[in-house]
ChimeraX commands (.cxc) that place a marker at each C-alpha (Angstrom):
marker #1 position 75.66,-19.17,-46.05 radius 0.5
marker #1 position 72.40,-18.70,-44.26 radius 0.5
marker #1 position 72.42,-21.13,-41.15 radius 0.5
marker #1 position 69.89,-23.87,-40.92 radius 0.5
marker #1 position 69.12,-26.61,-38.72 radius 0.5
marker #1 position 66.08,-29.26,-37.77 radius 0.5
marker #1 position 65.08,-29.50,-33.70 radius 0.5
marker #1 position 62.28,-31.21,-31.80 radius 0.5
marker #1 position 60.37,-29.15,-29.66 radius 0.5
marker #1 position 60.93,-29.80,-25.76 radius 0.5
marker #1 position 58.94,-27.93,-23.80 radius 0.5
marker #1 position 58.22,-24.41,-23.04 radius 0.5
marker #1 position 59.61,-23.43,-19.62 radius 0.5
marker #1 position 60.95,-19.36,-18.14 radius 0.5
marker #1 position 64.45,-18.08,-17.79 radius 0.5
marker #1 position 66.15,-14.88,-16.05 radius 0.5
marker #1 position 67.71,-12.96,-18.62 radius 0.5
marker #1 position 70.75,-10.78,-17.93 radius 0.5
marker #1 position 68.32,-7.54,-16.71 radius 0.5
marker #1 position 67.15,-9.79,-13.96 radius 0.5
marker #1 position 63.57,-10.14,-16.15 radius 0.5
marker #1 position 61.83,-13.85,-16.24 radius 0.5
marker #1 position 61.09,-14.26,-19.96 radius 0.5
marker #1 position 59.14,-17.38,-21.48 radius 0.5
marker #1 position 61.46,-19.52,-23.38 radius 0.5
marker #1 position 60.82,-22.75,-25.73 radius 0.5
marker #1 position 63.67,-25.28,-25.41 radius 0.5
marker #1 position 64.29,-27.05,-28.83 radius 0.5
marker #1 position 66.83,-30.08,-29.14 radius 0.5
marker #1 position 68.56,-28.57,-32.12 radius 0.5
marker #1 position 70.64,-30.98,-34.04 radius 0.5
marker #1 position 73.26,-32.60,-34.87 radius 0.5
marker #1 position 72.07,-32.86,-38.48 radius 0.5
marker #1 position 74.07,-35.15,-41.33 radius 0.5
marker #1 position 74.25,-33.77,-44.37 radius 0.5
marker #1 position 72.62,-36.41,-47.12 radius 0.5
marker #1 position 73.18,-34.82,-50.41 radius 0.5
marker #1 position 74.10,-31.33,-52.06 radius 0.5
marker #1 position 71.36,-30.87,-54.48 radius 0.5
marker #1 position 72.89,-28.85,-57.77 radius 0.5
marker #1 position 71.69,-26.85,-61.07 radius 0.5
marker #1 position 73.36,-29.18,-63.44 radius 0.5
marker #1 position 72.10,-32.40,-62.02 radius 0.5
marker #1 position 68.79,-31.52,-60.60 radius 0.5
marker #1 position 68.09,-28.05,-61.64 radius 0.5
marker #1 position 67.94,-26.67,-58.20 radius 0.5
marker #1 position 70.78,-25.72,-55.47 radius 0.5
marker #1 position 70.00,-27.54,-52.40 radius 0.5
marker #1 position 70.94,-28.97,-48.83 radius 0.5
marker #1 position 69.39,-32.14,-48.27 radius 0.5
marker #1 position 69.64,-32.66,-44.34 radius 0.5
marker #1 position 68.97,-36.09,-42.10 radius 0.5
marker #1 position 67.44,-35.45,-38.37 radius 0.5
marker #1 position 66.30,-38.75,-36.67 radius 0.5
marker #1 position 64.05,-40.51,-39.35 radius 0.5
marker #1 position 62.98,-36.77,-41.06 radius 0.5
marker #1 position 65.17,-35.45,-44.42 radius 0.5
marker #1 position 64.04,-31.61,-45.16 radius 0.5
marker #1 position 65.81,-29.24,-48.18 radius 0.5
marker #1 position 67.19,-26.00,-47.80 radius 0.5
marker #1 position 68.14,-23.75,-50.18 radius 0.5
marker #1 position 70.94,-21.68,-48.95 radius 0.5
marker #1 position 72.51,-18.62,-50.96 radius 0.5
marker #1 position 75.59,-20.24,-51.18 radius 0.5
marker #1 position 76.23,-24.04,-50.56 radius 0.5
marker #1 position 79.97,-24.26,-48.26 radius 0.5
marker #1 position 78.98,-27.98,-46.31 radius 0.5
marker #1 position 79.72,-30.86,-47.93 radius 0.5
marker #1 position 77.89,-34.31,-47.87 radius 0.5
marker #1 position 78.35,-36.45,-44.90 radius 0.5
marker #1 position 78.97,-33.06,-42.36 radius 0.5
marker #1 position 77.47,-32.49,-39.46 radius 0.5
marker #1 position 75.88,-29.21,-38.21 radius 0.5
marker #1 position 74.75,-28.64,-34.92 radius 0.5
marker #1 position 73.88,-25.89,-32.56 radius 0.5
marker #1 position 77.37,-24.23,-32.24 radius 0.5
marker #1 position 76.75,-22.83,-35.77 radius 0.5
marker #1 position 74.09,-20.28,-34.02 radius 0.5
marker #1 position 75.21,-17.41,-31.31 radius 0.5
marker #1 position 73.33,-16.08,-28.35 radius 0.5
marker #1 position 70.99,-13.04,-28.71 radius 0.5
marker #1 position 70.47,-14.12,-32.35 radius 0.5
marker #1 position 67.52,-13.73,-34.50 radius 0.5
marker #1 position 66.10,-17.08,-36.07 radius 0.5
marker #1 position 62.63,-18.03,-37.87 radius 0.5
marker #1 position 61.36,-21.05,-37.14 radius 0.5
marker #1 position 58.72,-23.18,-39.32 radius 0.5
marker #1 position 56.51,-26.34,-37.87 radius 0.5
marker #1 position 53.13,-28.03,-37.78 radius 0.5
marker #1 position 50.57,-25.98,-35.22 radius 0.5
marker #1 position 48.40,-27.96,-33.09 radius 0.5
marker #1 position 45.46,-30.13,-34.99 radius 0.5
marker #1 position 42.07,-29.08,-32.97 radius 0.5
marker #1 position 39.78,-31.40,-35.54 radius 0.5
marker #1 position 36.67,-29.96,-36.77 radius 0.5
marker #1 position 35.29,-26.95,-35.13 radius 0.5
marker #1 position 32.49,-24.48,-35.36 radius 0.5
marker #1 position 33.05,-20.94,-36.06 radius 0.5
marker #1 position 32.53,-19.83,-32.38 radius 0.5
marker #1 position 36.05,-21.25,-32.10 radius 0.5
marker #1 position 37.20,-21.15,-35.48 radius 0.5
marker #1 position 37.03,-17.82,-36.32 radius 0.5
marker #1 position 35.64,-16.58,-32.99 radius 0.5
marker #1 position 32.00,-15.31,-34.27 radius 0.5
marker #1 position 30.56,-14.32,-31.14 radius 0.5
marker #1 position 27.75,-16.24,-31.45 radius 0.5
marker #1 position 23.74,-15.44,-31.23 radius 0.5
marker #1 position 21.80,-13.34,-28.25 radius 0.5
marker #1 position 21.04,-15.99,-25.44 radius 0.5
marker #1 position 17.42,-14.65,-24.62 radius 0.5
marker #1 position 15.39,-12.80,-26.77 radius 0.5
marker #1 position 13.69,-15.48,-28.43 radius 0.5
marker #1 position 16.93,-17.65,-30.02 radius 0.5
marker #1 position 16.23,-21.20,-29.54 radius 0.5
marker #1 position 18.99,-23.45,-30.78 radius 0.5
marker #1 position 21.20,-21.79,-32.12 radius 0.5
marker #1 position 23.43,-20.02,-30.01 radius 0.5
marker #1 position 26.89,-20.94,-31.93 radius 0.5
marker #1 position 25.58,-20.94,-35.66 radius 0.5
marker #1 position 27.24,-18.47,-37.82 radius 0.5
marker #1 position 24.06,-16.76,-38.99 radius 0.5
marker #1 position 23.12,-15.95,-42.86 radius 0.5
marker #1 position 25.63,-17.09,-44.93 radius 0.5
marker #1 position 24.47,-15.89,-48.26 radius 0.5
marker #1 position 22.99,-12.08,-47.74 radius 0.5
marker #1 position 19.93,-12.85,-50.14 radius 0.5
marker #1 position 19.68,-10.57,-53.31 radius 0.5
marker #1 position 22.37,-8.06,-52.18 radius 0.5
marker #1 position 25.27,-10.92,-52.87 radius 0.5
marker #1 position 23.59,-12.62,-56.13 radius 0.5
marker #1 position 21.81,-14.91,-54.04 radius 0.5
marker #1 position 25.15,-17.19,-53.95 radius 0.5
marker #1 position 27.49,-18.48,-50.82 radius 0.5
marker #1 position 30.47,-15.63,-51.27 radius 0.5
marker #1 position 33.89,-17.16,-52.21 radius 0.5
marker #1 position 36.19,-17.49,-48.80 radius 0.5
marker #1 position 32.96,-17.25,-46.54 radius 0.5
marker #1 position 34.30,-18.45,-42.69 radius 0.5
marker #1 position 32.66,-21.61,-42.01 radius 0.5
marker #1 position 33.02,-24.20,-39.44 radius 0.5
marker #1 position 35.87,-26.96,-40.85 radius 0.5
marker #1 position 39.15,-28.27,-39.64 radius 0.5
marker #1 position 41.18,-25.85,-37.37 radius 0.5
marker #1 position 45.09,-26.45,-36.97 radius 0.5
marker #1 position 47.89,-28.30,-38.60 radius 0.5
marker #1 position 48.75,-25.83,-40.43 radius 0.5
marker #1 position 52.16,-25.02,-41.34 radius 0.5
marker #1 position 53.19,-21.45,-39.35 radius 0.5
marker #1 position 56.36,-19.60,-39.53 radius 0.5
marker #1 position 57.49,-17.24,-36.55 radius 0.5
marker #1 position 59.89,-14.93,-37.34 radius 0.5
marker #1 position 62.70,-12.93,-34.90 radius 0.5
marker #1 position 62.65,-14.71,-32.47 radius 0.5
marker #1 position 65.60,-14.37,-30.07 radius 0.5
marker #1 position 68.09,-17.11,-29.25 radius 0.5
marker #1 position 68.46,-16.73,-25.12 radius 0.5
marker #1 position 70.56,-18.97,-24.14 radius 0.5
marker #1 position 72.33,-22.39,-26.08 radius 0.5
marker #1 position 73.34,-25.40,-24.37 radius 0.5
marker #1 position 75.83,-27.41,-27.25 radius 0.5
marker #1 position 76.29,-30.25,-24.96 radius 0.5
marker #1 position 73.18,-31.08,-24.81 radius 0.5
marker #1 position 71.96,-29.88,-28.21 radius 0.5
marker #1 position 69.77,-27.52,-26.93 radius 0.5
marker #1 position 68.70,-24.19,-28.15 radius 0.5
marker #1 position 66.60,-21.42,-25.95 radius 0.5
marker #1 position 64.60,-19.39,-27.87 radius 0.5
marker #1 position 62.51,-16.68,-26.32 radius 0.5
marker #1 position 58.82,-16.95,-26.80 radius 0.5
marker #1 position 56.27,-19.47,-28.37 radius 0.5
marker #1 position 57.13,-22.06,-31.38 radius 0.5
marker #1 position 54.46,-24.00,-33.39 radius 0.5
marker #1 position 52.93,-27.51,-32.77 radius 0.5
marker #1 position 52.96,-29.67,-29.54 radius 0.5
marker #1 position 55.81,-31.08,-27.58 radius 0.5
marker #1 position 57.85,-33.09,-30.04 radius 0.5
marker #1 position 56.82,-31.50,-33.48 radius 0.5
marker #1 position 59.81,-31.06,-36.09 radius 0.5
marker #1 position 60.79,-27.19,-36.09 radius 0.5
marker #1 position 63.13,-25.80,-38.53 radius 0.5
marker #1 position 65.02,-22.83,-37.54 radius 0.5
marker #1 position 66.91,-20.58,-39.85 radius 0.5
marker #1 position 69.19,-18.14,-39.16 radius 0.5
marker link #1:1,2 radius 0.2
marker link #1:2,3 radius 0.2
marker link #1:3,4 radius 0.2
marker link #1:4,5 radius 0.2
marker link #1:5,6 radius 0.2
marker link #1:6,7 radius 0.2
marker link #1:7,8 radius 0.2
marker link #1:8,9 radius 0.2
marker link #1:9,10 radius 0.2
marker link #1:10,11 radius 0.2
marker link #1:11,12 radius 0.2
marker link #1:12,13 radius 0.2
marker link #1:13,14 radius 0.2
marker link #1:14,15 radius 0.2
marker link #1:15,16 radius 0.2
marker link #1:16,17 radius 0.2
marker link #1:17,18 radius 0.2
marker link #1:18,19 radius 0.2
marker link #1:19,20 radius 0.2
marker link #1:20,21 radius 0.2
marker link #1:21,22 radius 0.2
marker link #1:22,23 radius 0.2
marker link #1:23,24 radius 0.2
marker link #1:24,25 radius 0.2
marker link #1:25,26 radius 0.2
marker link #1:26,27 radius 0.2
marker link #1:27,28 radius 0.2
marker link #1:28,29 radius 0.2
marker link #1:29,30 radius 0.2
marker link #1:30,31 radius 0.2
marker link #1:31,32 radius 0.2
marker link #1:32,33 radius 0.2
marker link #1:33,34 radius 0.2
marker link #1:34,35 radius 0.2
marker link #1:35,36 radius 0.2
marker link #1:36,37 radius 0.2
marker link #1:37,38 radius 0.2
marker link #1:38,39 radius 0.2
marker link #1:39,40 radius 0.2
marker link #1:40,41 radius 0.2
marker link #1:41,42 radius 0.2
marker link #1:42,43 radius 0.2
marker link #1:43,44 radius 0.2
marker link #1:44,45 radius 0.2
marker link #1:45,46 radius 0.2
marker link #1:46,47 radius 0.2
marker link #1:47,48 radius 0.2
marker link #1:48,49 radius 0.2
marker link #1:49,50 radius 0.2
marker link #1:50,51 radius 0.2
marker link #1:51,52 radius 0.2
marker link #1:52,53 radius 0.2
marker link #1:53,54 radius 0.2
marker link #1:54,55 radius 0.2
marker link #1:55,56 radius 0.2
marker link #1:56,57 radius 0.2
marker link #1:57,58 radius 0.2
marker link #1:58,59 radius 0.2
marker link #1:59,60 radius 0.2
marker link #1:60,61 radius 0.2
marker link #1:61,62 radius 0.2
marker link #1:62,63 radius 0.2
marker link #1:63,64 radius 0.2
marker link #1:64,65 radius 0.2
marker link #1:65,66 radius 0.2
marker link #1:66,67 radius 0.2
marker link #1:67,68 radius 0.2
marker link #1:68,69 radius 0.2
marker link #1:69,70 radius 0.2
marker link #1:70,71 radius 0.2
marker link #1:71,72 radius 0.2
marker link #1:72,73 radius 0.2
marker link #1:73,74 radius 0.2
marker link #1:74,75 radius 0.2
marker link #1:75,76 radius 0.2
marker link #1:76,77 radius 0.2
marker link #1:77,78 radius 0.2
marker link #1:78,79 radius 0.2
marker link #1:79,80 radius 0.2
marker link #1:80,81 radius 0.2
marker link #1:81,82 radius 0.2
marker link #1:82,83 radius 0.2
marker link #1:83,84 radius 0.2
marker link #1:84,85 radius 0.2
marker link #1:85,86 radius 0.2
marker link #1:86,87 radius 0.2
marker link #1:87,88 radius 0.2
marker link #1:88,89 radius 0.2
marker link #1:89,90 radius 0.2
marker link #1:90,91 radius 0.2
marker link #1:91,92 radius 0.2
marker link #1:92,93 radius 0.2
marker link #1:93,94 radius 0.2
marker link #1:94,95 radius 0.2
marker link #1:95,96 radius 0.2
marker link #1:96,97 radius 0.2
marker link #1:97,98 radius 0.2
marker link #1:98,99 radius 0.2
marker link #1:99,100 radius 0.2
marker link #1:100,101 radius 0.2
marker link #1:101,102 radius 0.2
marker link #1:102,103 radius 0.2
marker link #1:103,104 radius 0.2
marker link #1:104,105 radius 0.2
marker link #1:105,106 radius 0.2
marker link #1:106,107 radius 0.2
marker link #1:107,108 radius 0.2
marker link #1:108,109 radius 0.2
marker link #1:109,110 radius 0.2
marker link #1:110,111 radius 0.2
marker link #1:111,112 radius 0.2
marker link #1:112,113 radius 0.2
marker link #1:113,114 radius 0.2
marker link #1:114,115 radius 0.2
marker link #1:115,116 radius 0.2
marker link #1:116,117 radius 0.2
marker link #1:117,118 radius 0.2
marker link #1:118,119 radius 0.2
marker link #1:119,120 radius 0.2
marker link #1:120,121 radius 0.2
marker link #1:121,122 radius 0.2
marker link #1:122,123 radius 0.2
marker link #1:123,124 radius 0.2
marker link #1:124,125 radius 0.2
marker link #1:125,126 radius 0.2
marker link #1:126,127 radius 0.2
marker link #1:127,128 radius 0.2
marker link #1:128,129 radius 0.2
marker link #1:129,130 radius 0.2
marker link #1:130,131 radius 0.2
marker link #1:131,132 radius 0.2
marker link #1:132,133 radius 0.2
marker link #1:133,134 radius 0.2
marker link #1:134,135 radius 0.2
marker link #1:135,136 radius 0.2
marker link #1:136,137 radius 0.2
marker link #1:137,138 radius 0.2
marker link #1:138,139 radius 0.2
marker link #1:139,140 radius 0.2
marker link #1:140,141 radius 0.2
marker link #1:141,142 radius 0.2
marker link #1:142,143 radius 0.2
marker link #1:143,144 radius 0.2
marker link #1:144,145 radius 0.2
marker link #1:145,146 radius 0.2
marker link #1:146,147 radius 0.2
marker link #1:147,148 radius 0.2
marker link #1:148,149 radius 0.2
marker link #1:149,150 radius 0.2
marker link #1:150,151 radius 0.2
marker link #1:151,152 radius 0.2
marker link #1:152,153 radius 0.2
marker link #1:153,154 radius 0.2
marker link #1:154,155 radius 0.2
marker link #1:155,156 radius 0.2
marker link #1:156,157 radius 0.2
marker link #1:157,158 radius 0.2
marker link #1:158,159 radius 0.2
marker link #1:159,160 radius 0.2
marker link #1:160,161 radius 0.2
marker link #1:161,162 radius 0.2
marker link #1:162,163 radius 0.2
marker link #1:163,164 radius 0.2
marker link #1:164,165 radius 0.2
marker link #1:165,166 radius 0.2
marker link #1:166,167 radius 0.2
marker link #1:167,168 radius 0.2
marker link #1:168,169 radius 0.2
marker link #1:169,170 radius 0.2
marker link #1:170,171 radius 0.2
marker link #1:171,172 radius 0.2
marker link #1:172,173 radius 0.2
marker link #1:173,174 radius 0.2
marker link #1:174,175 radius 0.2
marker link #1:175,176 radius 0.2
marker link #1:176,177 radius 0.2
marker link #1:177,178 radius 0.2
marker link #1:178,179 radius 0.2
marker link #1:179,180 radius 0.2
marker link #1:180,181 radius 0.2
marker link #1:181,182 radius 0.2
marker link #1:182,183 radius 0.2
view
């Protein structure tokens, strides 16, 4: 079975690894999870884990289903140095130009631009491009919230009674954003 559990997302802090090395880690509260419901072919035509963390309920669709409803999983089902992916909401930033959207550099300060320093410039290319907007042009519009998946990343260091897992590196969203993490 491919391991699986939901986490809130601490805060990022360092750690000395075994080499003597300060590496960035992201602390997640990992767990414990209650299994709802086992979702299966005959009754719903998909094989699923339905999983309870706090007030959220996610699905996962492991290879092969071996928990049974009403178990709990928590972080002692993961080892140390282990490679997980883990899923969540980036930050929302609102609406933003392109500048910082897609980061155009911008027009020349001096040289006669008045105005329009942070405009994205022609966004058609006259005759040349049918004298339309082109499909998937990069325009200013909401930036963030997106749903991001970062894979191998490596487990550092797990702390099962607190629930906490120490993952090396950066994980989507701000402090307190649902993360899933699969194994």
């Amino acid at each position: 079975m491919k391991k699986f559990i939901l986490g809130k997302k601490i805060e990022m802090s360092q750690m000395f690894l075994d080499d003597g090395k300060v590496a960035p880690v992201t602390l997640i509260e990992a767990g414990p999870i209650t299994v709802k419901m086992i979702r299966t072919k005959e009754r719903d035509g998909y094989a699923a884990v339905q999983v309870s963390f706090g007030k959220h309920t996610r699905e996962f669709k492991p290879k092969d289903i071996t928990v049974n409803s009403g178990d709990t999983i928590d972080v002692s089902l993961f080892q140390e140095g282990e490679k997980v992916n883990i899923s969540g909401i980036t930050k929302g930033h609102g609406f933003q130009g392109v500048v910082k959207r897609h980061g155009f550099h911008g027009a020349s300060k001096t040289h006669g631009t008045k105005h329009a320093h942070r405009q994205p410039g022609s966004i058609s290319g006259g005759g040349r491009a049918g004298g339309r907007v082109s499909k998937g042009l990069r325009m200013a519009g909401h930036m963030g919230q997106d749903r991001v998946t970062i894979k191998n990343l490596k487990i550092v260091k797990i702390i099962p009674e607190k629930n906490l897992l120490a993952v090396k590196g950066a994980v989507p969203g701000p402090r307190g954003t649902l993360l899933e993490v699969r194994g």
